[in-house]
C-alpha positions as CSV (number, residue, x, y, z in Angstrom):
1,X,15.7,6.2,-17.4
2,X,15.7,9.3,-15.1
3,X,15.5,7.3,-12.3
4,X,18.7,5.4,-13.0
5,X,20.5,8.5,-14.2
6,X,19.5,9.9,-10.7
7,X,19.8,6.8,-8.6
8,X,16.2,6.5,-7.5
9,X,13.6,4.3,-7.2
10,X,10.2,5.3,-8.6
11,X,6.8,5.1,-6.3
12,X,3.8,6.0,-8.0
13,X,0.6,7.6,-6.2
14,X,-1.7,4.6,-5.6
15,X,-4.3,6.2,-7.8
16,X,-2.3,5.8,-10.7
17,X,-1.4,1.5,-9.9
18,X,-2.9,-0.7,-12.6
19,X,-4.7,-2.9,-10.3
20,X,-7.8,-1.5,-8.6
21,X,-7.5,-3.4,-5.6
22,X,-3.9,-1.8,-4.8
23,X,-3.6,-0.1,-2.0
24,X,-7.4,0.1,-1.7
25,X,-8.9,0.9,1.0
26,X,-12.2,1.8,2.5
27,X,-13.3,3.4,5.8
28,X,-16.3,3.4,8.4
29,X,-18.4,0.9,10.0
30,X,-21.4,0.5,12.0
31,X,-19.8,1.4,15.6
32,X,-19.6,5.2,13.7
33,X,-22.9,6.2,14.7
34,X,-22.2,5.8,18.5
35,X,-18.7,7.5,18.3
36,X,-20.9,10.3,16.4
37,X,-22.6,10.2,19.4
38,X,-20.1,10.5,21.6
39,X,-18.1,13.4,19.7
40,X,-21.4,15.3,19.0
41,X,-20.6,17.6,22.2
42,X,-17.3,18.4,20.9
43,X,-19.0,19.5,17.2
44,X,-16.7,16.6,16.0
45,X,-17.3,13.6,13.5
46,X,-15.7,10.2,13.7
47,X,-15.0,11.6,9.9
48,X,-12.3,14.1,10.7
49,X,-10.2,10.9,12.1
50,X,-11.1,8.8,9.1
51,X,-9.6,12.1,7.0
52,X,-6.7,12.0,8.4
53,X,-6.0,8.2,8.2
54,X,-6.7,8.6,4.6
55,X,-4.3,11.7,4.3
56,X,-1.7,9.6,6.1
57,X,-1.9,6.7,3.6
58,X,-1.9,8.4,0.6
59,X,1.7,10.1,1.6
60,X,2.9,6.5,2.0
61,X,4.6,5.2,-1.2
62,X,4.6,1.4,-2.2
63,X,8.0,-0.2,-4.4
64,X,7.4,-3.6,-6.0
65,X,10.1,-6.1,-5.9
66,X,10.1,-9.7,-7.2
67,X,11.8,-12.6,-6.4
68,X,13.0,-13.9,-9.6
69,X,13.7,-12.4,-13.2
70,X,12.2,-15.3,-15.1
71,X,8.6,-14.5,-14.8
72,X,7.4,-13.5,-18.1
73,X,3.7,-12.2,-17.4
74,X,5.7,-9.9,-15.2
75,X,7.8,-8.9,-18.1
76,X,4.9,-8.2,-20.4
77,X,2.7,-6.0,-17.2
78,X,6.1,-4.0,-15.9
79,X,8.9,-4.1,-18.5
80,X,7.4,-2.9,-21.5
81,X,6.1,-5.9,-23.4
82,X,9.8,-7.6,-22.6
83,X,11.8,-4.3,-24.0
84,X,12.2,-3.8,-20.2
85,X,15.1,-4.1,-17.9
86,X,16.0,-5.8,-14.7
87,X,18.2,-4.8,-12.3
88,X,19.4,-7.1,-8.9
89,X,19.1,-5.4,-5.6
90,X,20.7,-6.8,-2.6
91,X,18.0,-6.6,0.1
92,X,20.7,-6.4,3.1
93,X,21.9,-3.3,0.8
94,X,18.8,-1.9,0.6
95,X,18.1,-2.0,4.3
96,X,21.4,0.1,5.0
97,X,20.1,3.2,2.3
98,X,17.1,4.3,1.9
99,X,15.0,1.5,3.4
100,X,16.7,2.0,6.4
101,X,13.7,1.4,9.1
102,X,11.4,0.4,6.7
103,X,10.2,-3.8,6.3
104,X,10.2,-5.3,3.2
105,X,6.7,-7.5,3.1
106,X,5.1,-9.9,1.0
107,X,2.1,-9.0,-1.5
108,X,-0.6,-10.7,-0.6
109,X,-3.0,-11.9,-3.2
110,X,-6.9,-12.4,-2.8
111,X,-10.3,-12.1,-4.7
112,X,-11.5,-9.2,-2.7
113,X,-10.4,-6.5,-0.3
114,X,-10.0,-6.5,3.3
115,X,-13.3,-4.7,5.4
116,X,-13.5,-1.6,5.8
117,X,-11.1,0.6,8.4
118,X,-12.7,1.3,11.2
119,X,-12.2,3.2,14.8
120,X,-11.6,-0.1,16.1
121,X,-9.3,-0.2,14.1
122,X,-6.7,2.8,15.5
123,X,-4.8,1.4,18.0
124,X,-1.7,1.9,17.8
125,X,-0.1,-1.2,17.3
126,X,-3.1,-2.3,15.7
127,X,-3.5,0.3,12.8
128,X,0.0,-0.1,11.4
129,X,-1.0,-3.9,10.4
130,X,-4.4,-3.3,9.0
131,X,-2.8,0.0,6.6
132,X,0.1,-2.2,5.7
133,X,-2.6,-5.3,4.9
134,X,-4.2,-3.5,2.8
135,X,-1.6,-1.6,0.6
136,X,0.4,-5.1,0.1
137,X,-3.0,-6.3,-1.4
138,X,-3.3,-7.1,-5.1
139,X,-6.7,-8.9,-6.9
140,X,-5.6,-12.8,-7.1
141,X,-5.8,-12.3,-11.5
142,X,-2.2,-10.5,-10.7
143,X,-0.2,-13.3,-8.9
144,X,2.3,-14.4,-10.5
């Protein structure tokens, strides 16, 4: 109710989600031993990037939307056993507030995760889409 009262919407850390797969996320690969090669001159680790990757993504904050109002497994997971509420939010409104900049985007529903994050993986056009792949990601037991 606070967050009515105060006209927010409520993000919890990924850590506290109720499916495991959520946001999940793993780093490293077999390339890491050659860029541990590389930094090893420097005194550096390919480990300090994946550190701060991982402290990026846990600042980010995920808000579940749905569609419709007529699903009822998603009234029993989100609304309290069905003593929930809903409430209808223009997306167009949404985008002019405090979305502004930000994309709305699908869940995407699969049996396991996506492979590990890798250095390959940190360009910069490249990186956004593999983070944002795999914090839209839910186990396939929660579509709805």
């Amino acid at each position: 109710m606070e967050a009515l009262r105060e006209s927010y919407l409520f993000s919890p850390p990924f850590a506290a989600m109720n499916d495991p797969m959520e946001a999940y996320y793993e780093t490293g690969g077999p390339g890491d031993r050659i860029v541990n090669a590389m930094f090893a001159p420097a005194g550096l680790k390919v480990d300090i990037m994946y550190e701060m990757l991982s402290d990026m993504i846990n600042r980010f904050a995920l808000v579940s939307f749905s569609e419709t109002y007529e699903n009822l497994p998603m009234w029993a997971y989100y609304g309290s056993n069905f003593a929930g509420m809903c409430l209808e939010f223009d997306t167009a409104d949404l985008m002019i507030g405090d979305f502004q900049g930000e994309k709305l985007r699908p869940v995407t529903y699969a049996r396991n995760a996506l492979p590990s994050l890798t250095v390959a993986d940190m360009g910069a056009q490249h990186l956004e889409e593999a983070v944002i792949a795999r914090i839209t990601r839910k186990r396939s037991e929660w579509a709805h």
